[in-house]
C-alpha positions as CSV (number, residue, x, y, z in Angstrom):
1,X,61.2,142.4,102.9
2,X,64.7,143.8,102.5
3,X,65.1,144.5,106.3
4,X,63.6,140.9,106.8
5,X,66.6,140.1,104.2
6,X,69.4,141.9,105.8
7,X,68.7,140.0,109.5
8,X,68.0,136.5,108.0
9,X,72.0,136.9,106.5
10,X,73.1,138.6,109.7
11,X,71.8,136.0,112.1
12,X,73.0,132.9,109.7
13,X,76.6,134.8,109.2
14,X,76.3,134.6,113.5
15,X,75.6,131.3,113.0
16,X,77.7,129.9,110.4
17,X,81.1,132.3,111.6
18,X,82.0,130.1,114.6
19,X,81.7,126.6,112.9
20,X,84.3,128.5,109.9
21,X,86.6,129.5,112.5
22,X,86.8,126.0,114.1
23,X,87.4,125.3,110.7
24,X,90.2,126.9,109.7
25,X,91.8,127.9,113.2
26,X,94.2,125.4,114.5
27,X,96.4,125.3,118.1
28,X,99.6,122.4,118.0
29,X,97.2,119.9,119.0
30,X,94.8,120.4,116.4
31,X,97.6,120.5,114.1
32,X,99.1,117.3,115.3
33,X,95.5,115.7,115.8
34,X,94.5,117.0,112.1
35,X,97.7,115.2,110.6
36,X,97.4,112.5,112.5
37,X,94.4,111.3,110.8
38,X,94.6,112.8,107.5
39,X,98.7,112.1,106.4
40,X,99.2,109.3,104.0
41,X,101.7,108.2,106.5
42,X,99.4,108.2,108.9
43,X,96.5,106.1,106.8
44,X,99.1,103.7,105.4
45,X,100.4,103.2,109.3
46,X,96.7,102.1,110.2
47,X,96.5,99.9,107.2
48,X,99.3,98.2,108.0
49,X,97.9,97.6,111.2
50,X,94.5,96.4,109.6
51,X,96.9,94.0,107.4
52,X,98.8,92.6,110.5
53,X,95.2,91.8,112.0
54,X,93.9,90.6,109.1
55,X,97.0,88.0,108.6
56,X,96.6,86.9,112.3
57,X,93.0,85.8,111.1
58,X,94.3,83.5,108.4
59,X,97.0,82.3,110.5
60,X,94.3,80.9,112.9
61,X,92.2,80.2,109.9
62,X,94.4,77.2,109.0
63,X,93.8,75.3,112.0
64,X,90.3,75.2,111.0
65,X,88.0,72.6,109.1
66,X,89.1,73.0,105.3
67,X,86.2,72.1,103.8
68,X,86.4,72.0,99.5
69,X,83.9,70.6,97.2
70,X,84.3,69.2,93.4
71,X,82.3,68.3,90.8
72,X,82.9,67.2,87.7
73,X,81.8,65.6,84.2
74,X,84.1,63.6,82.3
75,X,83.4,62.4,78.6
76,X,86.1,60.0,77.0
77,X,85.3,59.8,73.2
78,X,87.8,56.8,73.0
79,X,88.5,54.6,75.8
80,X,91.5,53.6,77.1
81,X,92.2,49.6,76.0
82,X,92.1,46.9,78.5
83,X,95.3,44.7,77.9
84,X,95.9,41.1,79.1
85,X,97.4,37.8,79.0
86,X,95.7,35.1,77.1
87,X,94.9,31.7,78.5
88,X,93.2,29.0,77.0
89,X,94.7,26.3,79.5
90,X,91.7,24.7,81.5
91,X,93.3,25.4,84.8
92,X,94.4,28.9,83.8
93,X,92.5,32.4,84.5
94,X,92.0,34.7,81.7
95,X,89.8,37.6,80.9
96,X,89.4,36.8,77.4
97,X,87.6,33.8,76.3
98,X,89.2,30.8,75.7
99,X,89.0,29.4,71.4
100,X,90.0,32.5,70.1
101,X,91.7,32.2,67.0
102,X,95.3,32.6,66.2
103,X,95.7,33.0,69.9
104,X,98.3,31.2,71.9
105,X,98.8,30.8,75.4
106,X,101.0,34.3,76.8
107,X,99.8,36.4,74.5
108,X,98.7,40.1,75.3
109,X,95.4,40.7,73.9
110,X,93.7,44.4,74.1
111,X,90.0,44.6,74.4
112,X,87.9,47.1,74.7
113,X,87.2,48.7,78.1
114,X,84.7,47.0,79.8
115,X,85.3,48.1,83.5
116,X,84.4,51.8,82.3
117,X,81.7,53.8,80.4
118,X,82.6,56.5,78.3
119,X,81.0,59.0,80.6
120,X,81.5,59.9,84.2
121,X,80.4,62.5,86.9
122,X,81.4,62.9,90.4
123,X,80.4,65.4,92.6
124,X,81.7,65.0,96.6
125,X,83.0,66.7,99.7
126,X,86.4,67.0,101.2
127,X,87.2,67.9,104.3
128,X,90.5,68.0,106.4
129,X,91.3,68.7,109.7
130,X,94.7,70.0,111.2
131,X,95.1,67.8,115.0
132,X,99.1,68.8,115.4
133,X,101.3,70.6,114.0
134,X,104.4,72.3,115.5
135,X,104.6,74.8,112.6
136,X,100.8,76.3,112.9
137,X,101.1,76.6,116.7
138,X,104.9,78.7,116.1
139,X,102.6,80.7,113.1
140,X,100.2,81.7,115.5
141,X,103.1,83.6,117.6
142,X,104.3,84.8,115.1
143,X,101.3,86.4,113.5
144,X,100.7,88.4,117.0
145,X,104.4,89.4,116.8
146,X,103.7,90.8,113.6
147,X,100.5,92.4,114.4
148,X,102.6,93.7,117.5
149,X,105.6,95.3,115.0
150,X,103.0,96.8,112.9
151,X,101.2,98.8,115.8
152,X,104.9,99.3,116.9
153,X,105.9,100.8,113.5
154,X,102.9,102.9,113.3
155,X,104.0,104.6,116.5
156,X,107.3,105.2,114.9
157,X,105.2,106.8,112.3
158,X,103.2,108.9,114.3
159,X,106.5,110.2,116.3
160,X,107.9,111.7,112.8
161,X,104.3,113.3,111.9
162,X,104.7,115.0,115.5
163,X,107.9,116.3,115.5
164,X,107.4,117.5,111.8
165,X,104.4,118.9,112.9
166,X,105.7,120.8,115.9
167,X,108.4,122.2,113.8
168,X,106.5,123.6,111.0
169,X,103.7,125.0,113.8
170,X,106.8,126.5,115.5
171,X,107.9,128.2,112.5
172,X,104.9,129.7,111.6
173,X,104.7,131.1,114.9
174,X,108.0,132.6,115.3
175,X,107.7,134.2,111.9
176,X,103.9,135.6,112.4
177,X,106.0,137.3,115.8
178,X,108.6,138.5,113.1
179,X,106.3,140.2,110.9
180,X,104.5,141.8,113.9
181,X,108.1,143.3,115.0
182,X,108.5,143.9,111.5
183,X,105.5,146.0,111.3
184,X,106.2,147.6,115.0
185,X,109.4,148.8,113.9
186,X,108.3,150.1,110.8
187,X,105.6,152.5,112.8
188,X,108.2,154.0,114.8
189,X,110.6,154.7,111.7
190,X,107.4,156.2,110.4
191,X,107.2,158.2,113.5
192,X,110.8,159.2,113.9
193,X,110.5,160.4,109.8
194,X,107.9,162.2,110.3
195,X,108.8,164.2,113.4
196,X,112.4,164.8,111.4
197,X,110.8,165.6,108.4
198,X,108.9,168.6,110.6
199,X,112.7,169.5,112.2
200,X,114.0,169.9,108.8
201,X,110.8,172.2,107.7
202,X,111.6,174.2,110.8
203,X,115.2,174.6,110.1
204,X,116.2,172.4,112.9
205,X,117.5,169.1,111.3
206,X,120.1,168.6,107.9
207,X,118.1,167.0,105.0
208,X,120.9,164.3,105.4
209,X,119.1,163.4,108.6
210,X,116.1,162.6,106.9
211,X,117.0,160.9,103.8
212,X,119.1,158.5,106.0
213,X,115.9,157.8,108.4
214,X,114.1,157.2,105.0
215,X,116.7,154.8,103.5
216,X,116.1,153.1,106.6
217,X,112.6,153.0,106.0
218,X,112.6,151.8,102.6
219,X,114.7,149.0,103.6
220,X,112.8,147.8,106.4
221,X,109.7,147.9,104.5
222,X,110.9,145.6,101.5
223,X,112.6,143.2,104.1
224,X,109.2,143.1,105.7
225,X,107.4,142.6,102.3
226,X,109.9,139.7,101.6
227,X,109.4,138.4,104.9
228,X,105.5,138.2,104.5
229,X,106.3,135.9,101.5
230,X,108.6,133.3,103.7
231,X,105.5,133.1,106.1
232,X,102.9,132.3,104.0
233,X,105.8,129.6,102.5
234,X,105.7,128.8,106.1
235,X,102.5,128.1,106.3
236,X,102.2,126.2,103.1
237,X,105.0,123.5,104.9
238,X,102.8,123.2,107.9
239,X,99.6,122.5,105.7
240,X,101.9,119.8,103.6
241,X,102.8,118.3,106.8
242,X,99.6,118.2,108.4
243,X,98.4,117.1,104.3
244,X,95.8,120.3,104.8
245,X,94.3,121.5,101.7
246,X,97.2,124.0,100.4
247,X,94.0,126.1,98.7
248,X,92.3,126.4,102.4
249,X,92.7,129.0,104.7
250,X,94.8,128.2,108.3
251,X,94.6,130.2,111.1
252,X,97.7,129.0,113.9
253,X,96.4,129.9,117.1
254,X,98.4,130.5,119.6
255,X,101.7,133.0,120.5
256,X,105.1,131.9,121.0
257,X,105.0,133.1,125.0
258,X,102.7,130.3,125.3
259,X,105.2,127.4,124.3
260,X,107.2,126.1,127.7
261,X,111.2,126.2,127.5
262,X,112.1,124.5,130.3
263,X,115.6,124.2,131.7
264,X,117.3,121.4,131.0
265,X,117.2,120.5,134.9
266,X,113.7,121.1,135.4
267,X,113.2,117.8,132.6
268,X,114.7,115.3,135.2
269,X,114.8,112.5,132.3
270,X,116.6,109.3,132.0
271,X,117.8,107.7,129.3
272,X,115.3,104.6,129.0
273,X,115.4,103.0,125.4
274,X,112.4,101.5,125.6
275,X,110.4,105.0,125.3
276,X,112.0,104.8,121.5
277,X,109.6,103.7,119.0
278,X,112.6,102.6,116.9
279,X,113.5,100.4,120.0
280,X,110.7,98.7,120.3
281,X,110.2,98.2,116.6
282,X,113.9,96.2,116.4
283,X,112.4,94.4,119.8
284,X,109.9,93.4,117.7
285,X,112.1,92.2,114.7
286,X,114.3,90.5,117.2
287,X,111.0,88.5,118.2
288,X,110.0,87.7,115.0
289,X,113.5,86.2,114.2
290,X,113.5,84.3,117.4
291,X,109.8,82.3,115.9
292,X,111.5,82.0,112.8
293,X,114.3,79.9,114.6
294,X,111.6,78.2,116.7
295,X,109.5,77.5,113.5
296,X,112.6,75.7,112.0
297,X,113.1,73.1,114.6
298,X,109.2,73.0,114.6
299,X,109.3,71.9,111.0
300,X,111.0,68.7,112.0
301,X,108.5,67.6,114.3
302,X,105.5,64.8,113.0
303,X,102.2,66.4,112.1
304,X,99.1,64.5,112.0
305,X,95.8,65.7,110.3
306,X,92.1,63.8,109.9
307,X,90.5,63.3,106.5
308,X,87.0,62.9,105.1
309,X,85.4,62.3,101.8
310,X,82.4,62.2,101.0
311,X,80.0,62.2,97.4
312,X,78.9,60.7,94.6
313,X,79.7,58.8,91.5
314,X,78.2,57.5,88.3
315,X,79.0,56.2,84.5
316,X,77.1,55.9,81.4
317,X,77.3,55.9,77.7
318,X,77.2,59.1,77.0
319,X,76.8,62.9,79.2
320,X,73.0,63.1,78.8
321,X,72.9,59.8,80.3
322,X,74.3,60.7,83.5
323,X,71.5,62.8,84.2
324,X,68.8,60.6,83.4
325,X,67.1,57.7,86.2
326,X,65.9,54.2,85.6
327,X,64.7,52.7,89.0
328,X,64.9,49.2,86.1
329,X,68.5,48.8,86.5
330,X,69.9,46.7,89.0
331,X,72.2,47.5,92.1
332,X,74.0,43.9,92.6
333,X,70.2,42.9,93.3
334,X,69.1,46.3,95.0
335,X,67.1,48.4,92.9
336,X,68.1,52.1,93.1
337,X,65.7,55.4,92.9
338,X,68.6,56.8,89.8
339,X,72.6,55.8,89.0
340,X,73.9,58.0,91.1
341,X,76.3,56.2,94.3
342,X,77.1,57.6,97.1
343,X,80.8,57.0,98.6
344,X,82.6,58.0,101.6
345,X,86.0,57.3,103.3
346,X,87.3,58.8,106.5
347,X,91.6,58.5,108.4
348,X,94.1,59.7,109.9
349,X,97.7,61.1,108.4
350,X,100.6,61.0,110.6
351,X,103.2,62.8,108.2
352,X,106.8,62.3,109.9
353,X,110.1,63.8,108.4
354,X,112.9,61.9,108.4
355,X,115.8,63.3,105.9
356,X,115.5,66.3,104.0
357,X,118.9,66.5,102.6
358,X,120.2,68.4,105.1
359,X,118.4,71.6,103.8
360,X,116.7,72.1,107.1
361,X,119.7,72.3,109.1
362,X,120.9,75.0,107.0
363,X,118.2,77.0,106.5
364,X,118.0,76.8,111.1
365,X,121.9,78.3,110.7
366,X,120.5,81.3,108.4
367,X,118.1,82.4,110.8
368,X,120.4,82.2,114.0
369,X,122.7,84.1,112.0
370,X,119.9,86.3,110.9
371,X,119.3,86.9,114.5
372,X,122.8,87.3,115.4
373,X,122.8,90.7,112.9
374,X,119.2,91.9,114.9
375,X,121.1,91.7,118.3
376,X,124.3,93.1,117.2
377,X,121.9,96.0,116.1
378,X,121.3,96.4,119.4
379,X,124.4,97.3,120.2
380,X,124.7,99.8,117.4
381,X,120.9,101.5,118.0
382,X,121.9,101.9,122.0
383,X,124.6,103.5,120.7
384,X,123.1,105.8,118.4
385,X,120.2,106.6,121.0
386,X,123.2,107.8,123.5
387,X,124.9,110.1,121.3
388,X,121.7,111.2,120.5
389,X,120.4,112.3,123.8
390,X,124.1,113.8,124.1
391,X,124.0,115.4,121.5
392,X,120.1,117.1,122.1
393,X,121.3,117.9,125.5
394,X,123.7,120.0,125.0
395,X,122.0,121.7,122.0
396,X,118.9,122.4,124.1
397,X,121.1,123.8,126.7
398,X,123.2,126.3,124.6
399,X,119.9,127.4,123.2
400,X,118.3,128.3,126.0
401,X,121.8,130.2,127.4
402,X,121.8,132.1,123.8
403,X,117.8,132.6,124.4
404,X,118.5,133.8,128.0
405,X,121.8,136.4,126.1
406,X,119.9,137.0,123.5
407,X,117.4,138.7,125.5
408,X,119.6,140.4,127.8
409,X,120.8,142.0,124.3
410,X,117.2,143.2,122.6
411,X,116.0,144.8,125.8
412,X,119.6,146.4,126.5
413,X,119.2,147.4,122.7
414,X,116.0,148.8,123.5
415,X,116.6,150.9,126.0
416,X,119.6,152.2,123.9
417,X,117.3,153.3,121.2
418,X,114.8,155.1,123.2
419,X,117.9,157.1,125.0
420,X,119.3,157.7,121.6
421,X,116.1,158.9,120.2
422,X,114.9,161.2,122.8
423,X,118.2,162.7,122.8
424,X,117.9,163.5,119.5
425,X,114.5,165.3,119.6
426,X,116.4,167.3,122.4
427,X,118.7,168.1,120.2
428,X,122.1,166.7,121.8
429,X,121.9,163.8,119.9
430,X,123.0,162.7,116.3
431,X,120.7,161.4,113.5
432,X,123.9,158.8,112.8
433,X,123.3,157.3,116.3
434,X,119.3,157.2,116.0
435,X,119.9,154.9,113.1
436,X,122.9,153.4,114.1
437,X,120.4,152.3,117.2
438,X,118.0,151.3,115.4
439,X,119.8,148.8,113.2
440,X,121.3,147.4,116.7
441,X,117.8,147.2,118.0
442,X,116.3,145.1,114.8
443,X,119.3,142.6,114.5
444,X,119.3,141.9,118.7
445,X,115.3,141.4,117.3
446,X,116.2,138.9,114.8
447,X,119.0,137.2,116.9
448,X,116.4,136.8,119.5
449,X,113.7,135.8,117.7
450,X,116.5,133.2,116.2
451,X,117.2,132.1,119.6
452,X,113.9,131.5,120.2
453,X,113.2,129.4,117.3
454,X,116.0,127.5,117.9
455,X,115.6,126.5,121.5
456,X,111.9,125.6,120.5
457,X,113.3,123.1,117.9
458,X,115.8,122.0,120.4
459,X,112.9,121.4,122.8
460,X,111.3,118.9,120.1
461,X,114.7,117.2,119.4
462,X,115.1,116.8,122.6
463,X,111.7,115.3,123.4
464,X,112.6,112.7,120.1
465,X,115.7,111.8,121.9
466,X,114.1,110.8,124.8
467,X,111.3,109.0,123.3
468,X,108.6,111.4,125.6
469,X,106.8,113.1,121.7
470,X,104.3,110.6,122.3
471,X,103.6,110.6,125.8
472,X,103.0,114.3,125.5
């Protein structure tokens, strides 16, 4: 049963190991496709999107039917008075009849309220219907133009998640490279300590040579132990910028041989602003401005709508009596099945404005000027974008001419270590050059690895500059 045990956890360890790995392993695009869906950025971007959709719907929502129903149930304890002139002349009209006394001819006499009962309910339908209006049809635009700016500013979003991203997933790499050349270096201290620990023993080396091969040592170790804490910081920034549980475990794939650095000539780019997301998201303010123009000289022109209503009215003494049917009482002759009447009226509004105070006109001169600023932000955005692309140029290219001295410098360094070293196991070498070496040989590391790092992140500036992040 135990060896039954032992397989059963084997075979589901087999099982489970891969599905853990694609779990926590992650290459650039993972990374990128991970924060992607999973930043706040990133969700709020979408719902903004959702937002600009949903608002296009109730734009075109208004030109539909607008359909409202009411009902209601009135009770007036006391009744308005019913007020008139009294007229007892034979050829004169008067609600009040005539021989009443005191009264003379003129007077205003109030009676009680006999053209209403006390209670009243009313339940009916109304129902308008937009035909024209220049307003609605400049909405509609505009509500695309908005959904349009909203998928534009998303991309803008996205953009930033990638290139911080790409920057953090860079790091990590270049330092994981560090601590392996931390570690390599460390093994062939170890090495070159040991084999001059046996020359002292043997009478063949100073105990000076050793204890400076083992100050060496010590220091290379606690750098490396300091080191491993700034990589797993490293790590931490890319999992806050992909918004990766910071309790997980992350696994970066990938080396640093495998990310391209291209020369600068190789890219064969041209300047187009329309690859910027921030471009096209002031294109799309610009045309949002220009329906807010339109929309004012749309509000001066007529609009004309269609009307209904529809329903039902009654009166009676009291609220109970509202609800309550006598087929017995008369309908000016027509007997009805209860008291409720049904009414209905239908037309047409032509709503034309004439003079509004000269509000209109000024509000139209805020919104050219408004678009005035948008254009002139053109100018200033162009601008920006060129001294940009300048300015990444020439950073990518002294990167990759320090990445390309750099180089020349570790493996010239290298070679001058391994000379030095084997000429002093031959004994026609000095323990003061061996070290001497090997601190040239770790700093032409670090300044390479430095280089490297740096002409990645001027690879991704470079990219933003030209707008190309998201077509990669």
């Amino acid at each position: 049963m135990k060896q039954f045990y032992r397989i059963y956890l084997l075979v589901f360890g087999l099982a489970v190991a891969p599905a853990v790995k694609a779990q926590t392993t992650f290459t650039l695009e993972q990374c990128v496709d991970f924060a992607l869906k999973n930043t706040v950025d990133a969700q709020n971007a979408m719902i903004d999107e959702q937002i600009a959709d949903a608002r296009v719907k109730e734009t075109i929502g208004i030109g539909l039917p607008q359909i409202s129903g009411a009902v209601s149930l009135t009770h007036n304890n006391k009744l308005r008075r019913f007020f008139g002139l009294y007229n007892d002349s034979p050829d004169g009209f008067s609600f009040f009849p005539s021989g009443i006394p005191g009264a003379q001819n003129g007077d205003v006499l109030a009676a009680q309220n006999f053209f209403q009962l006390k209670s009243s309910g009313e339940a009916g339908l109304n129902i308008n219907q937009m035909i024209f209006n220049g307003s609605y049809l400049v909405g509609l635009q505009a509500a695309n133009a908005f959904r349009d700016q909203a998928a534009k500013s998303s991309l803008q979003t996205r953009e930033q998640i990638i290139q911080n991203v790409t920057k953090a997933y860079y790091t990590v790499l270049i330092n994981r490279e560090r601590l392996t050349l931390f570690n390599s270096n460390i093994a062939r201290l170890d090495t070159l300590l040991r084999n001059t620990r046996a020359l002292y023993q043997n009478g063949f080396a100073e105990k000076i040579d050793v204890d400076r091969i083992q100050v060496t040592f010590n220091n290379l170790r606690t750098e490396r132990d300091k080191f491993t804490n700034l990589n797993e910081l490293g790590v931490a920034v890319l999992k806050f910028q992909m918004n990766y549980p910071q309790g997980e475990p992350l696994i970066v794939a990938g080396t640093i041989e495998e990310v391209e650095v291209p020369s600068l000539e190789s890219y064969q780019l041209q300047n187009d602003y329309s690859m910027r997301p921030d471009y096209q998201v002031l294109e799309s303010n610009r045309r949002l401005q220009q329906l807010n123009v339109k929309n004012k000289y749309a509000e001066g022109m007529p609009s004309i709508s269609a009307f209904a209503n529809l329903g039902y009215a009654t009166q009676s003494n009291n609220i109970s009596g509202l609800f309550k049917t006598n087929s017995n009482v008369p309908d000016l002759g027509t007997v009805g099945p209860d008291k409720w009447y049904g009414y209905s009226s239908f037309g047409v509004n032509l709503n034309v404005p004439i003079f509004s105070g000269l509000q209109r006109s000024f509000k139209l001169q805020q919104e050219k000027l408004t678009l005035r600023k948008i254009e002139n932000g053109f100018t200033k955005l162009k601008s920006g974008i060129d001294l940009e692309v300048k300015q990444a140029a020439v950073n990518y290219d002294n990167a990759l001419k320090a990445l390309a001295s750099q180089k020349e410098n570790m493996e010239l360094a290298g070679s001058v270590a391994r000379v030095t070293k084997i000429k002093y196991e031959q004994g026609v070498g000095s323990n003061l050059e061996v070290i001497d070496a090997e601190d040239a040989l770790k700093q032409a590391q670090i300044n390479y690895y430095n280089a490297m790092f740096d002409a990645m992140i001027a690879k991704v500036d470079l990219d933003k500059a030209y707008g190309k992040i998201l077509t990669k």
